[in-house]
C-alpha positions in Angstrom: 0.0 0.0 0.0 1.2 3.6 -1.2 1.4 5.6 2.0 -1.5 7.6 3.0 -0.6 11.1 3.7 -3.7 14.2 2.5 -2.5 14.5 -0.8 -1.8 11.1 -1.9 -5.7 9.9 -0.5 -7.4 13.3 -2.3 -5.7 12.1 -5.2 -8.5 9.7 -5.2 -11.3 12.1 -5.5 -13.4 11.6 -8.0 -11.9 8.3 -9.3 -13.9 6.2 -11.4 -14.6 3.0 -10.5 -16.0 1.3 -12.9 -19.5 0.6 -14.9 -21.4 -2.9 -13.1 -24.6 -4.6 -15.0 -27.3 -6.2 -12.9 -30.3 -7.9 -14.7 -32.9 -9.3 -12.6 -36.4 -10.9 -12.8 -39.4 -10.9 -10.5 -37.9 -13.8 -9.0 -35.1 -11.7 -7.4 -37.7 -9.0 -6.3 -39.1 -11.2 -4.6 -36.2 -12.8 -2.9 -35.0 -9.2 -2.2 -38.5 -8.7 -0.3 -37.9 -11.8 1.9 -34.4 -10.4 2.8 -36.0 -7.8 4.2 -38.7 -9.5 6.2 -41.6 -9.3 3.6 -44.6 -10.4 3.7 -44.4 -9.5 7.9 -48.0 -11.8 7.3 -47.9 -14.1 5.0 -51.7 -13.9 4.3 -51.7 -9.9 3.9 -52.6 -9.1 0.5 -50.7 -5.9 0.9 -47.4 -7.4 1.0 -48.0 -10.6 -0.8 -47.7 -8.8 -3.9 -44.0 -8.2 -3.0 -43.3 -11.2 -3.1 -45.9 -13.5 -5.0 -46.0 -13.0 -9.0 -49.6 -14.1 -8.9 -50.7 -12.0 -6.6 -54.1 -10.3 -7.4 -52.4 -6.8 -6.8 -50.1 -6.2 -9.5 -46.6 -7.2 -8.2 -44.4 -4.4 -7.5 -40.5 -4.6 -6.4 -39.7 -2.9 -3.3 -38.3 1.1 -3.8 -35.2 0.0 -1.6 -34.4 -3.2 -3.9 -32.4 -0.4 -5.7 -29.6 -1.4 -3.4 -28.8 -4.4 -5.2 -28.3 -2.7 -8.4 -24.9 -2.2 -6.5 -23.9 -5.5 -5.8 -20.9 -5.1 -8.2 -20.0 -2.1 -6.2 -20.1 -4.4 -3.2 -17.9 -6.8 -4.7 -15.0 -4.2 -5.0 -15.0 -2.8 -1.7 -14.7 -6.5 -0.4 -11.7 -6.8 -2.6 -9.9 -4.6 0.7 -8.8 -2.2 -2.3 -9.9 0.9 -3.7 -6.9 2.9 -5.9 -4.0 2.7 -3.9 -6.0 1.9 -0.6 -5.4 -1.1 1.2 -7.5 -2.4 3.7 -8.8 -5.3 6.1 -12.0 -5.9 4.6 -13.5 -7.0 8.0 -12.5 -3.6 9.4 -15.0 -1.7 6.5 -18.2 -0.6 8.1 -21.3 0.6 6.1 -22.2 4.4 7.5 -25.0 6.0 5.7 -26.6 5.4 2.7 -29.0 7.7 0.6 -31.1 6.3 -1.9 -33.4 8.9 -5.2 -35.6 7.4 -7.0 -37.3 9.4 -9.8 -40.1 6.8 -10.8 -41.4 3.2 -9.1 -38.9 0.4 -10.3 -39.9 -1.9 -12.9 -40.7 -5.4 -12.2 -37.5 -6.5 -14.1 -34.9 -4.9 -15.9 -31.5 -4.9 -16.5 -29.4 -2.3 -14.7 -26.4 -0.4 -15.5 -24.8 1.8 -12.8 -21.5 4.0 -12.6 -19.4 4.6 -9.9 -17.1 7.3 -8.3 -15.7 8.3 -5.5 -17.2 11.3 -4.6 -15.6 12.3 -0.7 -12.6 11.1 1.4 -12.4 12.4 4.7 -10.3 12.0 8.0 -11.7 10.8 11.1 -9.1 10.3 13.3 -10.2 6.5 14.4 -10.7 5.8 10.2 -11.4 6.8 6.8 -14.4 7.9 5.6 -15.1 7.6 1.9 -18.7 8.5 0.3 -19.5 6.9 -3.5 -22.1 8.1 -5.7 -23.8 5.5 -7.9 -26.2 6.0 -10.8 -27.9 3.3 -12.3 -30.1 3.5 -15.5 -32.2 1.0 -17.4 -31.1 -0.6 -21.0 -32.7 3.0 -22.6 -31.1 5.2 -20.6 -33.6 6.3 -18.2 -32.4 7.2 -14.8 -33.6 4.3 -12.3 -31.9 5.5 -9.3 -29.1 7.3 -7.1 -27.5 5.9 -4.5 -24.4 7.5 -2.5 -22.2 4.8 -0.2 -20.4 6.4 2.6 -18.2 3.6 3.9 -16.3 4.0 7.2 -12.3 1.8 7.1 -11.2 1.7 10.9 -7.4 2.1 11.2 -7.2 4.3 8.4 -7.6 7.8 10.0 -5.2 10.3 10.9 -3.2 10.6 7.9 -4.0 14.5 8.2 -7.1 15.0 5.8 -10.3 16.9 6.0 -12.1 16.1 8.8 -15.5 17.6 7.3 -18.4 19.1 9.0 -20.8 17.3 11.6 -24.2 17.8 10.3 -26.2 16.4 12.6 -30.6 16.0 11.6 -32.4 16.1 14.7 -35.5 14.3 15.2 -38.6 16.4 16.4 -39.0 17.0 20.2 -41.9 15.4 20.8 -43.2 11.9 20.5 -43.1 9.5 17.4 -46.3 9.8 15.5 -46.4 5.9 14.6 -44.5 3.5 15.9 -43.9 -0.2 14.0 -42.1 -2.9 15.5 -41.1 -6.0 14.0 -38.9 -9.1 14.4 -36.0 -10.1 12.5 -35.3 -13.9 11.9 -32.4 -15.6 13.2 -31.4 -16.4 9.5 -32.3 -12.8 8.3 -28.8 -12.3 7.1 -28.3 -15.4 5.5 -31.1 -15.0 3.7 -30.4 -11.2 2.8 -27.0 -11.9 1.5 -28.5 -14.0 -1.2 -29.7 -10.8 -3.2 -26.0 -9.8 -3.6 -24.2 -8.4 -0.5 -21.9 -11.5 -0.1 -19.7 -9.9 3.1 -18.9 -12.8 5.0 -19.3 -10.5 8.0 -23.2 -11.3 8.4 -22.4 -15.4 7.9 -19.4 -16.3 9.0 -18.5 -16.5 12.9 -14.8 -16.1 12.5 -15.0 -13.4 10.3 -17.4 -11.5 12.8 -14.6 -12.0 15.2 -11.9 -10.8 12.8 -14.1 -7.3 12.3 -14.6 -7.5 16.3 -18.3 -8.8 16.6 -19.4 -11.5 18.5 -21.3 -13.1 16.0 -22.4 -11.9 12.7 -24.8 -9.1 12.4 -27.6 -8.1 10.2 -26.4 -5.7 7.0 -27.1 -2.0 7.3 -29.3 -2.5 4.2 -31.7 -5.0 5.4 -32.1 -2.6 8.9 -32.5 -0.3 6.2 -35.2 -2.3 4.4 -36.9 -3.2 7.3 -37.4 0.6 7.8 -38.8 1.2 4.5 -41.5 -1.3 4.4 -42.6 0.4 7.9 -42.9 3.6 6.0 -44.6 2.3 3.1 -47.1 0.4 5.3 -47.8 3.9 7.3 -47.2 6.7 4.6 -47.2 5.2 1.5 -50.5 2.8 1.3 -48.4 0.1 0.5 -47.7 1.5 -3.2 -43.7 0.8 -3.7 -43.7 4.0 -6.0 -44.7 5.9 -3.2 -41.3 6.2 -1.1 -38.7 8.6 -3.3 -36.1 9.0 -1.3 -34.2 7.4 2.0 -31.3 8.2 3.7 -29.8 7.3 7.0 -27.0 7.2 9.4 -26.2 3.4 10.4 -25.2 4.2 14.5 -25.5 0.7 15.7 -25.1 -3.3 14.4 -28.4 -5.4 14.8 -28.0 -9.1 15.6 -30.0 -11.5 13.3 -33.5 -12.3 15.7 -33.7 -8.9 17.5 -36.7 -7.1 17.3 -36.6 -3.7 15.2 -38.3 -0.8 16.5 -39.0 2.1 13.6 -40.6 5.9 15.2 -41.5 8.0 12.5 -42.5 11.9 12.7 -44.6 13.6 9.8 -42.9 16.8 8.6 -44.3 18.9 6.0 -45.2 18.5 2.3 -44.4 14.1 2.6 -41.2 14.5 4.4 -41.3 11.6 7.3 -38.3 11.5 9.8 -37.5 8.3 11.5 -35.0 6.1 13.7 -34.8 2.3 14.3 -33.9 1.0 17.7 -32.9 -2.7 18.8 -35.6 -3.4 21.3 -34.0 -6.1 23.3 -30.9 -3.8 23.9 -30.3 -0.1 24.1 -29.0 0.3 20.8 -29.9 2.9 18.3 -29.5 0.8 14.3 -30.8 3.7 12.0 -30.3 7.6 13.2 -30.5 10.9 11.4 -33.1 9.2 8.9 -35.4 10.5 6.8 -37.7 9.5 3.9 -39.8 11.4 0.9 -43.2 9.8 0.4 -45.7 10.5 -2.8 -48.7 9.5 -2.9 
């Protein structure tokens, strides 16, 4: 590894990493859906159509199944090298994630997306680096934008820009809905088959290696988890309805804990919302916010 000092890591601003292709069928729609805890009843109409090409609601894919778009994305990050950046892999946490979406997603399609690197600062304790992503179907349509911020422990202090703290607060007062809901113990093994492979989330020796106990649930799927919640209170359970989602990922979830999503309306469809762990006092999802259309 080239050593990091401020001018050789900017060096890496704006660097292209690369085109990915992702082509996908109902049939990974709905395997995405069950990542991410759909149908919470298996006999609710609402969310059968998530999941069940049959079903007599027109089946939808989930707004947030735009994630996988980037599994190609994923793929690099795992490969513990970005330019001249070397890195543990284990030691690479997800720690936010913003999702646009300018129209519902089509039931299938195949996916083109390009990559940069968009931000690299300084922590101190680690490096934080932020990629944009922008995926578009096969006639050139815009399907989505996504921006990665990725947080490499052990990586900090080379003297970079720290960057600003802006902090969202929620409102001060109490949630206006509250929806709780259970992960399974095999959440994650069962989420990491729609394309986030990190051994992290499945393997119990790598937990260890990236200082877990055991592995824990993928930002994404808290994530997803968070979005059906809004879509079952904001949106009318239309997947076109959520636009936009972005959040801060403060804390790991273990596969089988119970997530607990508070959600505040703000003005003109703008919901704010956090996702606690209810068997432990630990905040997942902070800083959150989503833009519904109905």
């Amino acid at each position: 590894m080239a050593h990091l000092d401020a001018e050789t890591v900017e060096r890496l601003i704006g660097l292209d990493l690369g085109q990915t292709a992702y082509t996908y069928s109902a049939r990974d729609a709905a395997l995405y859906a069950l990542g991410i805890g759909a149908p919470a009843d298996p006999l609710d109409q609402e969310e059968l159509k998530f999941v069940y090409e049959k079903s007599r609601h027109t089946f939808q894919a989930l707004p947030t199944f735009a994630f996988c778009f980037s599994s190609g994305l994923i793929a690099k990050l795992l490969s513990g090298r970005l330019g001249h950046i070397e890195y543990e892999p284990m030691q690479l946490l997800h720690a936010e994630q913003l999702l646009e979406l300018p129209r519902p997603l089509p039931p299938a399609a195949t996916v083109r997306s390009r990559h940069h690197i968009a931000e690299i600062l300084d922590k101190g304790s680690g490096m934080l680096i932020r990629i944009h992503s922008e995926s578009f179907d096969e006639g050139g349509q815009a399907l989505a934008l996504a921006r990665w911020s990725v947080f490499i422990r052990g990586l900090g202090g080379y003297g970079g820009t720290r960057g600003a703290s802006a902090a969202r607060e929620r409102p001060a007062r109490p949630p206006d809905v509250i929806h709780e809901e259970k992960t399974a113990p095999a959440q994650a093994l069962l989420y990491r088959l729609s394309g986030d492979a990190n051994p992290l989330h499945a393997d119990p020796e790598m937990a260890t290696r990236g200082n877990f106990e055991k592995p824990i649930l993928h930002g994404l799927c808290t994530l997803g988890f968070a979005a059906r919640a809004l879509l079952a209170h904001f949106g009318g359970n239309q997947a076109g309805s959520l636009r936009a989602i972005s959040a801060r990922f403060a804390s790991h979830v273990f596969p089988g804990e119970t997530l607990r999503t508070e959600m505040w309306r703000l003005a003109a469809g703008e919901i704010a919302f956090q996702t606690r762990v209810k068997e432990r006092p630990a905040l997942a999802l902070s800083q959150a916010r989503a833009r519904m259309e109905r």
